[in-house]
N, C-alpha and C positions, 0 to 999 in steps of 0.2 A: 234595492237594498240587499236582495239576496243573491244576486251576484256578484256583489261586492265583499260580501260575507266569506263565498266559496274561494272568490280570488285572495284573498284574505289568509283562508286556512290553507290552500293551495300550495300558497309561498311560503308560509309557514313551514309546508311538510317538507317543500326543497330547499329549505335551507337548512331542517334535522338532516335529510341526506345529505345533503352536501358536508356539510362539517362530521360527517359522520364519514365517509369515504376519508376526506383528507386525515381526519385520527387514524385510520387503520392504515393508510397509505405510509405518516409517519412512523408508526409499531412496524409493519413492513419493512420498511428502509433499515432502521435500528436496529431487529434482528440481524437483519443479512451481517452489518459492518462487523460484529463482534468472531465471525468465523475465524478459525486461529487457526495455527497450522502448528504439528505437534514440535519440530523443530528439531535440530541436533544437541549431542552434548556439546564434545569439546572438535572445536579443527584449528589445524597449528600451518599457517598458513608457512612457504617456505620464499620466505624474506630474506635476500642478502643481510649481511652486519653490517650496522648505520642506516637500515631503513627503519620507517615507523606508518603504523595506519593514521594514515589523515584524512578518513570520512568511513564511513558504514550508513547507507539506507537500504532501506525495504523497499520492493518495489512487485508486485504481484507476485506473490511469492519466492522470491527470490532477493538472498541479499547482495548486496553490491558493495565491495570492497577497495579503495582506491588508496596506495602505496604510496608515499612519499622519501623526501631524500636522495641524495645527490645522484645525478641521470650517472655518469662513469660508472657508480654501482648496481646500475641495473633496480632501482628504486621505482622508477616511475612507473608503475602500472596498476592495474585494476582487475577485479575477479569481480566474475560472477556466480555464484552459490546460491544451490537449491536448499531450499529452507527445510523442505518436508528431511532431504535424505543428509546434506552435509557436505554434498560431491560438488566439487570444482567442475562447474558447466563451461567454463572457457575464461581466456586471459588475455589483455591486452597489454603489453608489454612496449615502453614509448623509446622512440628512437634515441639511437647513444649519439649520432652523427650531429653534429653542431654546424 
């Protein structure tokens, strides 16, 4: 009976740890995701006349820009932008030739 007891309170104690590890583990994670990045004011991106932005995401710091409207105008393309400073990190620019 008294090792029954012991095994008893044993499991008891590992499963406060355990549930106690996975709580901190998730406060852990939580912190981390809310890290922001201070970001720019204004940027004016330079887009032929007849183009328009057709997406913006975020992707590890940096935003991604992708240009739409008619290829002849030189529409079709895409930036990428550092989030923290505002600077055009590189451009992809889609072929005119049909």
């Amino acid at each position: 009976m008294q090792a029954l007891k012991a095994l008893v309170i044993g499991m008891g104690i590992l499963i406060v740890l355990g549930l106690a590890l996975v709580a901190y583990g998730l406060v852990g994670r939580s912190s981390k995701q809310d890290v922001g990045v201070a970001g720019f004011d204004t940027l004016k991106l330079a887009l032929p006349p007849g183009c328009n932005i057709a997406e913006a995401r975020v992707s590890d710091g940096h935003l991604v820009v992708r240009s739409d409207g008619p290829m002849e105008r030189g529409c079709q393309q895409v930036f990428l932008i550092d989030m923290a400073s505002g600077k055009i990190l590189g451009r992809v620019v889609g072929n005119q030739e049909q």
